[in-house]
DSSP file (Angstrom, degrees, kcal/mol; ACC not computed):
  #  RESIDUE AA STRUCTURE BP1 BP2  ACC     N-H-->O    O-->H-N    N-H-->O    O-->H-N    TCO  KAPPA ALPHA  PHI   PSI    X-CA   Y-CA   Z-CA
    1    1 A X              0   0    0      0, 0.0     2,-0.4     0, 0.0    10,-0.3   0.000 360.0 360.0 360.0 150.7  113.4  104.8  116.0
    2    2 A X  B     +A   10   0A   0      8,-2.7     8,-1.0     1,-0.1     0, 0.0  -0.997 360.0 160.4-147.3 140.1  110.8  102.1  115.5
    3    3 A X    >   -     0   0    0     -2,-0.4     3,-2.7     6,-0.2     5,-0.5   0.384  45.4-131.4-139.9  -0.7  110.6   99.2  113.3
    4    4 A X  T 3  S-     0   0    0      1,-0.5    -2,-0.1     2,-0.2     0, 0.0   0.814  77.7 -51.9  70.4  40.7  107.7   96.9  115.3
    5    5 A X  T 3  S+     0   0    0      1,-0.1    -1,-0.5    65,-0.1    66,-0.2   0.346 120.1 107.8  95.6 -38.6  109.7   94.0  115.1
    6    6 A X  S <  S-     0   0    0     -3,-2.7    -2,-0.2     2,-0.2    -1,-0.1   0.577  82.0-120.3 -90.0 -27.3  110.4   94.1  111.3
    7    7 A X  S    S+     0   0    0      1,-0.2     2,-0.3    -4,-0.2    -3,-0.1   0.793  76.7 124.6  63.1  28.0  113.9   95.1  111.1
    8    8 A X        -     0   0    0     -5,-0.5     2,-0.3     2,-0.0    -1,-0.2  -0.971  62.1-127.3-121.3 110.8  112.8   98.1  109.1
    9    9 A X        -     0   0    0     -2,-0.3     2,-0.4    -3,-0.1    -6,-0.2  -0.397  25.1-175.7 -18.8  93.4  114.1  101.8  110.7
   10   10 A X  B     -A    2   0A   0     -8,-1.0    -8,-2.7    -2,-0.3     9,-0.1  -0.913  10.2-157.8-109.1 101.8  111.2  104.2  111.2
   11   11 A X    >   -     0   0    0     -2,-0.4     3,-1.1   -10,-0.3     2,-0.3  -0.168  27.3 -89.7 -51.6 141.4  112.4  107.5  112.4
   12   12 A X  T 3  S+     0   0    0      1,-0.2    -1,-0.1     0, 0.0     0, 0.0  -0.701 115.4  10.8 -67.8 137.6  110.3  110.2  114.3
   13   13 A X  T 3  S+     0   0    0     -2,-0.3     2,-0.5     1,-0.2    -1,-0.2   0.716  87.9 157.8  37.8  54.8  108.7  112.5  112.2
   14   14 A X    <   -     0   0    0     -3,-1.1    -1,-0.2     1,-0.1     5,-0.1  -0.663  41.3-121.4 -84.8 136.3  109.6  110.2  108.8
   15   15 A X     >  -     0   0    0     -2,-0.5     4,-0.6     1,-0.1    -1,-0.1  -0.194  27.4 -95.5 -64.6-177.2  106.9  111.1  105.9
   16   16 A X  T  4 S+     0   0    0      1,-0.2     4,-0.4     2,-0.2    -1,-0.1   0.813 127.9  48.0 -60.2 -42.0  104.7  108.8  104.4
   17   17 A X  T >> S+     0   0    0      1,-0.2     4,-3.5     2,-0.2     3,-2.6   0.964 100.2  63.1 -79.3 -40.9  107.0  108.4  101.8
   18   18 A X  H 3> S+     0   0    0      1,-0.4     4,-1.1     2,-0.2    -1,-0.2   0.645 112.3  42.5 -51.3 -18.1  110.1  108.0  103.8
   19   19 A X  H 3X S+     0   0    0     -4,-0.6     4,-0.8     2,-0.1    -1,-0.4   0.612 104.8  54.9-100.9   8.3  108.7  105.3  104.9
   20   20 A X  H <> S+     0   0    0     -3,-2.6     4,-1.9    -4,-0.4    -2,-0.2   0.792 112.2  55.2-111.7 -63.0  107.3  104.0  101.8
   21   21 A X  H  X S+     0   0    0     -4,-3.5     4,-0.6     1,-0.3     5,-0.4   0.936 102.3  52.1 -58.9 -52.5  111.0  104.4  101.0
   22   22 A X  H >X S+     0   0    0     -4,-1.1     4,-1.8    -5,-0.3     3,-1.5   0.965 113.2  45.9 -63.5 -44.1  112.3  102.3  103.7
   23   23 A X  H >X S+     0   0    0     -4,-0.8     4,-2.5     1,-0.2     3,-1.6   0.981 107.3  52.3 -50.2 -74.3  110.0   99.5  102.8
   24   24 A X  H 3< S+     0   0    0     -4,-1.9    -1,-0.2     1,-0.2    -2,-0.2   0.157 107.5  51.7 -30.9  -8.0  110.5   99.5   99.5
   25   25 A X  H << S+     0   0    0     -3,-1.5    -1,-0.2    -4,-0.6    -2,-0.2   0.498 125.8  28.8-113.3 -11.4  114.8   99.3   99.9
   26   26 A X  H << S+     0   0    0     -4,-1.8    -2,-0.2    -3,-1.6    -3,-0.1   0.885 102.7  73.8-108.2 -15.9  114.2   96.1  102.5
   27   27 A X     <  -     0   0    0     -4,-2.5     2,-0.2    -5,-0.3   -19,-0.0  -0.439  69.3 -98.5-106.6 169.7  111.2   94.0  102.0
   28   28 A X    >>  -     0   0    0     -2,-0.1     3,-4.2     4,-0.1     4,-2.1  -0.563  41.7 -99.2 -86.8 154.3  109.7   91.6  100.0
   29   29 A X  H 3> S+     0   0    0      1,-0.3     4,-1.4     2,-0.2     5,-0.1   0.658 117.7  43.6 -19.3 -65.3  107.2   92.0   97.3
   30   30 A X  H 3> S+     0   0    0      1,-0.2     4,-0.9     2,-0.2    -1,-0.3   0.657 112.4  51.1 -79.2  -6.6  103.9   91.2   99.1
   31   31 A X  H <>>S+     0   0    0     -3,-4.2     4,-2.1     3,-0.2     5,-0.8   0.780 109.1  56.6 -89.5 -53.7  104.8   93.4  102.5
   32   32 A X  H  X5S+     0   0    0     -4,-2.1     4,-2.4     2,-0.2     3,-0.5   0.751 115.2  41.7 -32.7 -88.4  105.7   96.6   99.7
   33   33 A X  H  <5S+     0   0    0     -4,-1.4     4,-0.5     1,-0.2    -1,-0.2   0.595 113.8  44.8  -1.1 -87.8  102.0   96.0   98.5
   34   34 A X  H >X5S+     0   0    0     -4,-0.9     3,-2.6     1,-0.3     4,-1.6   0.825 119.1  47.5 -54.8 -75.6  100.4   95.5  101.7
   35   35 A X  H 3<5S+     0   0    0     -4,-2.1     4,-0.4    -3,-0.5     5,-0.3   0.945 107.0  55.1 -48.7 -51.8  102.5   98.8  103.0
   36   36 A X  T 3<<S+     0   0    0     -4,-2.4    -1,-0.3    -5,-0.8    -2,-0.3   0.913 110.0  42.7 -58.2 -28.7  101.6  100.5  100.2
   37   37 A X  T X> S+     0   0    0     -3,-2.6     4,-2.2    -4,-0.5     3,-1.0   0.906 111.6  54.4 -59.1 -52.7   97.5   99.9  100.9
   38   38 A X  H >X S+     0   0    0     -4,-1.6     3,-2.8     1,-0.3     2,-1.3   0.803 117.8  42.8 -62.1-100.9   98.2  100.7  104.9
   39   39 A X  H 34 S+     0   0    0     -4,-0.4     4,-0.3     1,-0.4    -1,-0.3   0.146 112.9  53.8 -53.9  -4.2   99.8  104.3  103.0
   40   40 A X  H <> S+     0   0    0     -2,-1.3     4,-1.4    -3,-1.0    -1,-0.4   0.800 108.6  39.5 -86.9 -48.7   97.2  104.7  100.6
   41   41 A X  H <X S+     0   0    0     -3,-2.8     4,-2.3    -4,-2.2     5,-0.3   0.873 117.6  49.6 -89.6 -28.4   94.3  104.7  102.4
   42   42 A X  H >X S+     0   0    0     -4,-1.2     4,-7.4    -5,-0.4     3,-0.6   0.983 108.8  56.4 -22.1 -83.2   95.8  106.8  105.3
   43   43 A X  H 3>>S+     0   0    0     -4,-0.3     4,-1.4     1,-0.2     5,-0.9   0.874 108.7  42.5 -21.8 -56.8   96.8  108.8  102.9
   44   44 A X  H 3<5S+     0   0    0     -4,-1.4     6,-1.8     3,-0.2    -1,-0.2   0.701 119.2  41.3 -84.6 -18.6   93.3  109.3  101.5
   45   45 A X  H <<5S+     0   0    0     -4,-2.3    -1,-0.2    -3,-0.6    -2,-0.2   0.520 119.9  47.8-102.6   5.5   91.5  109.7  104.9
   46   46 A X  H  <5S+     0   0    0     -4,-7.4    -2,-0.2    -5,-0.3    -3,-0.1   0.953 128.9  16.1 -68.2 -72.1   94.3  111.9  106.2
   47   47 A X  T  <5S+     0   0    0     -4,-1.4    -3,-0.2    -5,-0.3    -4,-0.1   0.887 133.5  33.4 -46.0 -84.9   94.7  114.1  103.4
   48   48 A X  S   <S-     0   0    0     -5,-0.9    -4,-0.1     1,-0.1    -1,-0.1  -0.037  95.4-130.6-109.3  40.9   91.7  114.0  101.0
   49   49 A X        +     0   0    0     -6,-0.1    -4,-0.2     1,-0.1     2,-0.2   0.457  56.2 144.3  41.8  11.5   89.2  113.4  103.9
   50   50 A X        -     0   0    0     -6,-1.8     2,-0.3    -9,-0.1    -1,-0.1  -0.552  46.7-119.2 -75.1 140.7   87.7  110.8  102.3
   51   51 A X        -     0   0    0     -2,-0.2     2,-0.2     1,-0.0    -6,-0.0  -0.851  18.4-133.0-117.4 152.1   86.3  107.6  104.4
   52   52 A X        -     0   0    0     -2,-0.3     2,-0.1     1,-0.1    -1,-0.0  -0.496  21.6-105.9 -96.3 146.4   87.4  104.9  104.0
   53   53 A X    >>  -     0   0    0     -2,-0.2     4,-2.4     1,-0.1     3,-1.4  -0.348  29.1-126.8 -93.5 159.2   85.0  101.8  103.6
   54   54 A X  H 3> S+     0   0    0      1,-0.3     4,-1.0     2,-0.2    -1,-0.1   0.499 107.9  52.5 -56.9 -11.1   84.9   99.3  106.9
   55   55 A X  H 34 S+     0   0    0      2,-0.2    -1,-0.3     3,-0.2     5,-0.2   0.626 107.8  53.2-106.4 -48.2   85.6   96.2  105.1
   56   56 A X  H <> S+     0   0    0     -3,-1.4     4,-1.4     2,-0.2    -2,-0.2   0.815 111.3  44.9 -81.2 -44.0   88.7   97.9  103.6
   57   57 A X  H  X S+     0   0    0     -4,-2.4     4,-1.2     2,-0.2     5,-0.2   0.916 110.3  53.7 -63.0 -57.0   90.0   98.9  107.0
   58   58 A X  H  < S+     0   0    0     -4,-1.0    -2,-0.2     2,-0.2    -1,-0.2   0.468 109.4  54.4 -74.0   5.5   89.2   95.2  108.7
   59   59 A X  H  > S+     0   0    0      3,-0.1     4,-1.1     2,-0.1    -2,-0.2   0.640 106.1  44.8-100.9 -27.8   91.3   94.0  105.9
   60   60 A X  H  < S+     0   0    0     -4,-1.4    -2,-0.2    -5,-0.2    -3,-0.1   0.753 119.0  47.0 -83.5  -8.8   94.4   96.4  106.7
   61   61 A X  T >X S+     0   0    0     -4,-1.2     3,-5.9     2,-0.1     4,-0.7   0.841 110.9  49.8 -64.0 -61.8   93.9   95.2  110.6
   62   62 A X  H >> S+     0   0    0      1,-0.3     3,-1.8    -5,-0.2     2,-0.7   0.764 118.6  43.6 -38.4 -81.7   93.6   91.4  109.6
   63   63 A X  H 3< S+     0   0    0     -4,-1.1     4,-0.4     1,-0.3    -1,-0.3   0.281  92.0  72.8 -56.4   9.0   97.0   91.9  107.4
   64   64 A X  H <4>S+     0   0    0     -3,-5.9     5,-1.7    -2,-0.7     4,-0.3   0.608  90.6  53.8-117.8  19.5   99.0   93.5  109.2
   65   65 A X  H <<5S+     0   0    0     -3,-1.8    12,-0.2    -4,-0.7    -2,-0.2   0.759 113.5  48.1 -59.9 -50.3   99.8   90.6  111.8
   66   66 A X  T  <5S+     0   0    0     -4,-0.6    -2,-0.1     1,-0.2    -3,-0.1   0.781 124.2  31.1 -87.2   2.1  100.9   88.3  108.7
   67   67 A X  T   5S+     0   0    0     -4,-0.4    -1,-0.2   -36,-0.1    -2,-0.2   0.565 142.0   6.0-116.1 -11.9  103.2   91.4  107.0
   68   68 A X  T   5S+     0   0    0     -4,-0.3    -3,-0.2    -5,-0.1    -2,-0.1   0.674  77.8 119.4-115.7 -76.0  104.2   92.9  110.5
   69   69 A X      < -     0   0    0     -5,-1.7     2,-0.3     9,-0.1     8,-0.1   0.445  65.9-118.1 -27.5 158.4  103.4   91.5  113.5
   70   70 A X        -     0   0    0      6,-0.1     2,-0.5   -64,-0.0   -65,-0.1  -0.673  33.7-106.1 -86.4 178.5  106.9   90.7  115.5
   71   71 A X        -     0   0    0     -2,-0.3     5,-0.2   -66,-0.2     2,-0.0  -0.849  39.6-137.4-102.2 128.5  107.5   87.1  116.2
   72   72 A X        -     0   0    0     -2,-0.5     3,-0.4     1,-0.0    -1,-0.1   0.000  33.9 -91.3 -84.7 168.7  106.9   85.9  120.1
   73   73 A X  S    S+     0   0    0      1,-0.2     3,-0.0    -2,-0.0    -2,-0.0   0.408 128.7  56.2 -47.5 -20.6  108.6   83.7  122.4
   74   74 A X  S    S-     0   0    0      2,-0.0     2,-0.5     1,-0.0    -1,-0.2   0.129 123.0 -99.9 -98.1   0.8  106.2   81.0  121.1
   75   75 A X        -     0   0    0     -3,-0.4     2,-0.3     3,-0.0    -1,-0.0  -0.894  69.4  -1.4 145.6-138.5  107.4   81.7  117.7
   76   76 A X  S    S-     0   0    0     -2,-0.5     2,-0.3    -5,-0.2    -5,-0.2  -0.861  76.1 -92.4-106.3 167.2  106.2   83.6  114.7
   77   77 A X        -     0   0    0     -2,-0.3     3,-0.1   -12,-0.2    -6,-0.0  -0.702  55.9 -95.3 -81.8 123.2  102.9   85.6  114.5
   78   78 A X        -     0   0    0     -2,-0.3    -1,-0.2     1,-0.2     3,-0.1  -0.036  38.1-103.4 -39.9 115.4  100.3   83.6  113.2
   79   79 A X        -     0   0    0      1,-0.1    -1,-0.2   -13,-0.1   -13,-0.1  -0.148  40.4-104.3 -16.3 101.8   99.5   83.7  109.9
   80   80 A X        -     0   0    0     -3,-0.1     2,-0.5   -18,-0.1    -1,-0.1   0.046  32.9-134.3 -37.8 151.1   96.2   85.9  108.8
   81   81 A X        -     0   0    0     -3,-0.1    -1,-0.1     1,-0.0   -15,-0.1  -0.985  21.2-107.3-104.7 128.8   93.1   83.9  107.9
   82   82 A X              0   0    0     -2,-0.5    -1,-0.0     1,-0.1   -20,-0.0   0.055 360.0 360.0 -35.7 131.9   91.1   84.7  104.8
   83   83 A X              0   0    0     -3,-0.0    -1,-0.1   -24,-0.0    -3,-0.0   0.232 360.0 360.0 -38.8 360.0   87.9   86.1  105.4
């Protein structure tokens, strides 16, 4: 089991939704969102082969330090910065 730091339980071979699920019973509002983007466009280049645009993608890297990252020895993970 893997939680990246978060103190959310991610199981091997959990679906999309099971993890959806697990998000959604621990976190706050704006990491559900943010989860829910990461699991939508997956979803959508996984699944319906679609691609996804590059700008959309360098916005689910950028954010997922300030809804994820764990927090270091030096502290907590630095806040994203706006585009």
């Amino acid at each position: 089991m893997t939680g990246f730091g978060t103190g959310i339980e991610f199981r091997h071979g959990d679906t999309e939704g099971d993890c959806m699920r697990h998000v959604e019973a621990a976190e706050r509002p704006a990491r559900k969102a943010y989860f829910r983007r990461l699991v939508d466009a997956w979803q959508s280049l996984a699944y319906g082969h679609h691609v996804i645009e590059s700008a959309a993608v360098a916005a689910l890297a950028r954010d997922w330090r300030e809804h994820f990252a764990a927090p270091t020895a030096h502290g907590p993970a630095p806040q994203a910065q706006p585009a």
